[in-house]
Backbone as XML, in Angstrom:
<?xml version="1.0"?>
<chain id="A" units="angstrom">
  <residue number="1" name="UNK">
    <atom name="N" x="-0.347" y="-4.104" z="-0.263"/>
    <atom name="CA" x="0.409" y="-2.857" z="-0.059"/>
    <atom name="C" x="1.756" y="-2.907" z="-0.774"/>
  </residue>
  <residue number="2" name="UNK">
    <atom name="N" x="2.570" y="-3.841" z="-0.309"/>
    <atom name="CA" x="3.416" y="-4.019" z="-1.255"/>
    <atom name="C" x="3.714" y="-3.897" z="-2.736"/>
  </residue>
  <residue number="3" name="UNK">
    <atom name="N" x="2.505" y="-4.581" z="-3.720"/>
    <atom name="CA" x="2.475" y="-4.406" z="-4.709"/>
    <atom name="C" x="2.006" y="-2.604" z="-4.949"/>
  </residue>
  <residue number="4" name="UNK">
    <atom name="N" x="1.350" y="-1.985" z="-4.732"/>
    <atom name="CA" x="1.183" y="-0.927" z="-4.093"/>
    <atom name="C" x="2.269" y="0.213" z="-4.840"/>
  </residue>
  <residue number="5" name="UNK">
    <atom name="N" x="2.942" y="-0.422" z="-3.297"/>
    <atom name="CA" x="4.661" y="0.305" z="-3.419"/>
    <atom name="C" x="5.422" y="0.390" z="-4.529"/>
  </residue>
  <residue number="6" name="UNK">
    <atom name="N" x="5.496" y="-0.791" z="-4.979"/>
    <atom name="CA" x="6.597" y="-1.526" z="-6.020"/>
    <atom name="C" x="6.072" y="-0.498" z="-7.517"/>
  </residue>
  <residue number="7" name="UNK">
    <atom name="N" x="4.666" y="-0.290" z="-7.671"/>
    <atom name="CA" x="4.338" y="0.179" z="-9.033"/>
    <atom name="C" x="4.565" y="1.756" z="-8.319"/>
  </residue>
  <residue number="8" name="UNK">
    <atom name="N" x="4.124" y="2.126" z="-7.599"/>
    <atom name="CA" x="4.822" y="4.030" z="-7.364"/>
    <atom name="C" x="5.953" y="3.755" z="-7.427"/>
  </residue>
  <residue number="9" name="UNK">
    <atom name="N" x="6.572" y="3.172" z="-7.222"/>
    <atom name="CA" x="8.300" y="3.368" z="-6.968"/>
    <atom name="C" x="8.616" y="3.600" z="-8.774"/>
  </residue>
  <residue number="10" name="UNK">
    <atom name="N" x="8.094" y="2.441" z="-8.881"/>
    <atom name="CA" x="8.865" y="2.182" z="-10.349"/>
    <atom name="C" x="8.292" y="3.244" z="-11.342"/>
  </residue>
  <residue number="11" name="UNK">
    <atom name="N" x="7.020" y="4.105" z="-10.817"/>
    <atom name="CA" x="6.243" y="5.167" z="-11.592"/>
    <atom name="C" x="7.364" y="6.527" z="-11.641"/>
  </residue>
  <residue number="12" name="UNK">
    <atom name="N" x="7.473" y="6.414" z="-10.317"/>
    <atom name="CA" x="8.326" y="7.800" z="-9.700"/>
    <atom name="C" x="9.533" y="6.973" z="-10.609"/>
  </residue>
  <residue number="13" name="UNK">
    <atom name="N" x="10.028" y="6.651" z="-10.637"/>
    <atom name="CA" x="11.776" y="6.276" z="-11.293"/>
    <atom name="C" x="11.493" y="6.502" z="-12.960"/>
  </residue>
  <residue number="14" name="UNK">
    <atom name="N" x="10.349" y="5.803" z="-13.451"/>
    <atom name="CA" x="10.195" y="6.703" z="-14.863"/>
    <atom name="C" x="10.312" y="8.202" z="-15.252"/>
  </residue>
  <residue number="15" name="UNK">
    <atom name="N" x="9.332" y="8.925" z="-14.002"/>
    <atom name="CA" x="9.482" y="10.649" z="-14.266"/>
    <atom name="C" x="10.458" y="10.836" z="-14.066"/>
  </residue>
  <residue number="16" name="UNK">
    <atom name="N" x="11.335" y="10.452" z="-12.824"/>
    <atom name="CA" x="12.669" y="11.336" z="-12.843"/>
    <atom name="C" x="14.047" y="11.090" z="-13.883"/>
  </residue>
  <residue number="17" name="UNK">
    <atom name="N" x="13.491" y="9.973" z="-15.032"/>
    <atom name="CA" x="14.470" y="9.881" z="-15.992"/>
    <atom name="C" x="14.021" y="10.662" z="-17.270"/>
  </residue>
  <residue number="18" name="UNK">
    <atom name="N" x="12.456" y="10.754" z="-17.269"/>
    <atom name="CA" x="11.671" y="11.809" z="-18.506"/>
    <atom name="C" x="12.712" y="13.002" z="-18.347"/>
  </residue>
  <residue number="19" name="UNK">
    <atom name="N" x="12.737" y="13.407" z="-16.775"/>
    <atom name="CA" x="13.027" y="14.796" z="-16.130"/>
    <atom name="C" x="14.773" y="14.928" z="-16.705"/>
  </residue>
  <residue number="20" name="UNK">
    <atom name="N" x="15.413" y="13.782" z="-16.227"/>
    <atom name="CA" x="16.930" y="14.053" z="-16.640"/>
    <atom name="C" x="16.758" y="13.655" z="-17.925"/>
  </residue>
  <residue number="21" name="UNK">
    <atom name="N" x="16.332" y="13.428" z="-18.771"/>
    <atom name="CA" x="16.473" y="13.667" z="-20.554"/>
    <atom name="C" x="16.235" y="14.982" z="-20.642"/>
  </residue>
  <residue number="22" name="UNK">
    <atom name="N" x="15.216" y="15.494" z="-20.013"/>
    <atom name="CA" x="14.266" y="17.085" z="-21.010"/>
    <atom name="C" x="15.971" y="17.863" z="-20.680"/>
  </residue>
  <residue number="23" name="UNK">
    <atom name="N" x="16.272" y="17.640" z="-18.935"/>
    <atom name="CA" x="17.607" y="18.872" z="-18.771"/>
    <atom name="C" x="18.742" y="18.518" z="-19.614"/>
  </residue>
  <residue number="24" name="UNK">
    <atom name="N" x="18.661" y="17.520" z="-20.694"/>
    <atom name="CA" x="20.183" y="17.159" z="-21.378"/>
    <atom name="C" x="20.199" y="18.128" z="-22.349"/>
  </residue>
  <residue number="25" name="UNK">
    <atom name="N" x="21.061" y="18.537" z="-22.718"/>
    <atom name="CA" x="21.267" y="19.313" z="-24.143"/>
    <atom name="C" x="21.210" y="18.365" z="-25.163"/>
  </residue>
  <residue number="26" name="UNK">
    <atom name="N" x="20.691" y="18.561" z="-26.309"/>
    <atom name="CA" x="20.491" y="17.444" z="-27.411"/>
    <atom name="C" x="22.289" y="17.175" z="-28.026"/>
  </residue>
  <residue number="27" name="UNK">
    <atom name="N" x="22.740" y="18.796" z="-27.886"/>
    <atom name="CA" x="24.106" y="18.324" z="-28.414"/>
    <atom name="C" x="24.883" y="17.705" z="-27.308"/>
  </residue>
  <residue number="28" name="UNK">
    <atom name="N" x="25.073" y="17.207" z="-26.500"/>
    <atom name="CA" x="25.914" y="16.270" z="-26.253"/>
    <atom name="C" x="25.834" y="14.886" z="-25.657"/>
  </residue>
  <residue number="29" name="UNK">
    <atom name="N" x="24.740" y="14.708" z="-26.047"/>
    <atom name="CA" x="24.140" y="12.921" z="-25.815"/>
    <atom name="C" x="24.083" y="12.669" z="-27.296"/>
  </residue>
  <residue number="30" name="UNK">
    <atom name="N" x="24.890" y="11.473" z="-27.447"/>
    <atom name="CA" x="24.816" y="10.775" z="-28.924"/>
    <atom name="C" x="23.760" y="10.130" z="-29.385"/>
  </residue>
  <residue number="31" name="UNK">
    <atom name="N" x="23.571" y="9.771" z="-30.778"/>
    <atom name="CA" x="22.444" y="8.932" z="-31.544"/>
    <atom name="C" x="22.158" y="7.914" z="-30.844"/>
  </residue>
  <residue number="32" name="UNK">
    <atom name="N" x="23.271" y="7.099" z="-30.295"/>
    <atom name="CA" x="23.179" y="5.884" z="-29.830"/>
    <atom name="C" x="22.244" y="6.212" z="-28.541"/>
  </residue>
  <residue number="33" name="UNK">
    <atom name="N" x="22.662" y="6.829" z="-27.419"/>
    <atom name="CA" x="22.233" y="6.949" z="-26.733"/>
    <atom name="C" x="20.815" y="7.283" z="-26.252"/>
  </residue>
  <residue number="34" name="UNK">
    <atom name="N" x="20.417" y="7.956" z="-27.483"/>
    <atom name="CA" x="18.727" y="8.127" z="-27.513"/>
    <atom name="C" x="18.083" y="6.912" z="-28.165"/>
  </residue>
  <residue number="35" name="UNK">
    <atom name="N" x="18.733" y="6.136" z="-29.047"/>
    <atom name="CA" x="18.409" y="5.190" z="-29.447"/>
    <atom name="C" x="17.853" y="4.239" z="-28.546"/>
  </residue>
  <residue number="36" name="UNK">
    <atom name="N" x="18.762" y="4.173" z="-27.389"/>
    <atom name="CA" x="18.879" y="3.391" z="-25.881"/>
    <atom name="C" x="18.013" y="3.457" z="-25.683"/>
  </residue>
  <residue number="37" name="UNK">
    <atom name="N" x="17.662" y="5.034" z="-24.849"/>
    <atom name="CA" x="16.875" y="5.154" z="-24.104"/>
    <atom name="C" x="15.170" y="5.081" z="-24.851"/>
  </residue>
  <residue number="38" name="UNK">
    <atom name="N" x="15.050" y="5.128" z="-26.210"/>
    <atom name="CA" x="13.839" y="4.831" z="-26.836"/>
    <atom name="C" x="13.414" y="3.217" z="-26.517"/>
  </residue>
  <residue number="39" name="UNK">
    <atom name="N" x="14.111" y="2.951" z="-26.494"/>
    <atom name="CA" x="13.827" y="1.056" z="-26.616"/>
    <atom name="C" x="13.606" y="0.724" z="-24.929"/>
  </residue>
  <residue number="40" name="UNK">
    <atom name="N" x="14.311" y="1.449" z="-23.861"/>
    <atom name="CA" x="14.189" y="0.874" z="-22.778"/>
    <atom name="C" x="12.582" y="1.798" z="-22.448"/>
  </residue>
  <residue number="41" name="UNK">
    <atom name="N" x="12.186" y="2.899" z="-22.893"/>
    <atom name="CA" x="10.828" y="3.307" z="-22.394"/>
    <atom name="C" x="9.912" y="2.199" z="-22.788"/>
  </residue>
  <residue number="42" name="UNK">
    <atom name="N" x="9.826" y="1.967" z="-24.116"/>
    <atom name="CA" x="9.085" y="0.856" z="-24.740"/>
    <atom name="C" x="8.516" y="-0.463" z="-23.534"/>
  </residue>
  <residue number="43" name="UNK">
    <atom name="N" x="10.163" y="-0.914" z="-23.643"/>
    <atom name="CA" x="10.202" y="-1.938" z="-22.580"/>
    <atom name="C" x="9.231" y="-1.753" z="-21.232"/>
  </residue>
  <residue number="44" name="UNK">
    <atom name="N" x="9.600" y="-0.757" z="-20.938"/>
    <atom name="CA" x="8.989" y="0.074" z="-19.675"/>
    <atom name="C" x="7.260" y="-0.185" z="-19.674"/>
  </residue>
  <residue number="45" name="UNK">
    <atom name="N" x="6.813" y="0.275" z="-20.679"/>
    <atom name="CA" x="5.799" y="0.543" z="-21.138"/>
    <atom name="C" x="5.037" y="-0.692" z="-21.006"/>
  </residue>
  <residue number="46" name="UNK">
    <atom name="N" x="5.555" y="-1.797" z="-21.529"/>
    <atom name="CA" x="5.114" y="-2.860" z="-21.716"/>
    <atom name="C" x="5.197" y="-3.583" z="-19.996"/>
  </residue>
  <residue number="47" name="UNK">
    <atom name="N" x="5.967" y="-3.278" z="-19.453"/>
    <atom name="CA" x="5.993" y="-3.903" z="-18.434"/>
    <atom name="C" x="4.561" y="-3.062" z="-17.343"/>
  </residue>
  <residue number="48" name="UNK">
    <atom name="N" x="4.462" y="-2.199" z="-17.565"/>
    <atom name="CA" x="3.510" y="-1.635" z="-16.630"/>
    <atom name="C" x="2.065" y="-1.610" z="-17.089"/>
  </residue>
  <residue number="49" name="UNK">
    <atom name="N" x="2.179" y="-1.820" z="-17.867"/>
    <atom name="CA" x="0.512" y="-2.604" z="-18.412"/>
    <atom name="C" x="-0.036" y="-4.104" z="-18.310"/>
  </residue>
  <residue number="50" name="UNK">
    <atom name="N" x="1.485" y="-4.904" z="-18.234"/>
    <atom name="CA" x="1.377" y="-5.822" z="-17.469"/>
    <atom name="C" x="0.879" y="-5.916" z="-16.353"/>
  </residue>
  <residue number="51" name="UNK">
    <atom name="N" x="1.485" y="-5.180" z="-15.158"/>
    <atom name="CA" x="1.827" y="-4.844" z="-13.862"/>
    <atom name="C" x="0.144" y="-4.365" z="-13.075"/>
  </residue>
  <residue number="52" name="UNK">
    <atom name="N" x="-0.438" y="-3.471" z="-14.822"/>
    <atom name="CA" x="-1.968" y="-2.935" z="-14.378"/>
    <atom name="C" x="-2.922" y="-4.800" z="-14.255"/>
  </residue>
  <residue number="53" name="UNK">
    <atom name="N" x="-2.567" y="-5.522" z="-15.305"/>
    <atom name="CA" x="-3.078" y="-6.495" z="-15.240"/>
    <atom name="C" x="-2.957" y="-7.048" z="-13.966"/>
  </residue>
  <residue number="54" name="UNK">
    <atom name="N" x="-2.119" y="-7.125" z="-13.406"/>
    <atom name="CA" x="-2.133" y="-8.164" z="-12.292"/>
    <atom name="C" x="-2.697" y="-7.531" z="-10.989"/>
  </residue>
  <residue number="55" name="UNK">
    <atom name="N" x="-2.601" y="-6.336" z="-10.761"/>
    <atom name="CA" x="-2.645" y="-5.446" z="-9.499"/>
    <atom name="C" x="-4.562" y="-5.583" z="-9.708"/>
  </residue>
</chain>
């Protein structure tokens, strides 16, 4: 159950950051900053295909 939990949680915490990008205006979040957030989805990504492996 636990493990369970831990992958919704961390599912739900991905959408609601998809959700606060779509409401940003493109003009006032910098290059860098999308740059960021491209590399940490990645990361993301990789970790939860892991996560399918083990569950």
């Amino acid at each position: 159950m636990y493990m369970d939990y831990l992958y919704y949680y961390r599912r739900r915490k991905c959408c609601k950051a998809k959700q606060n990008n779509a409401k940003m205006p493109q003009g006032e979040r910098g290059t860098r900053q999308i740059r960021k957030r491209q590399t940490r989805k990645r990361k993301y990504v990789l970790g939860k295909s892991s996560w399918n492996h083990i569950i």
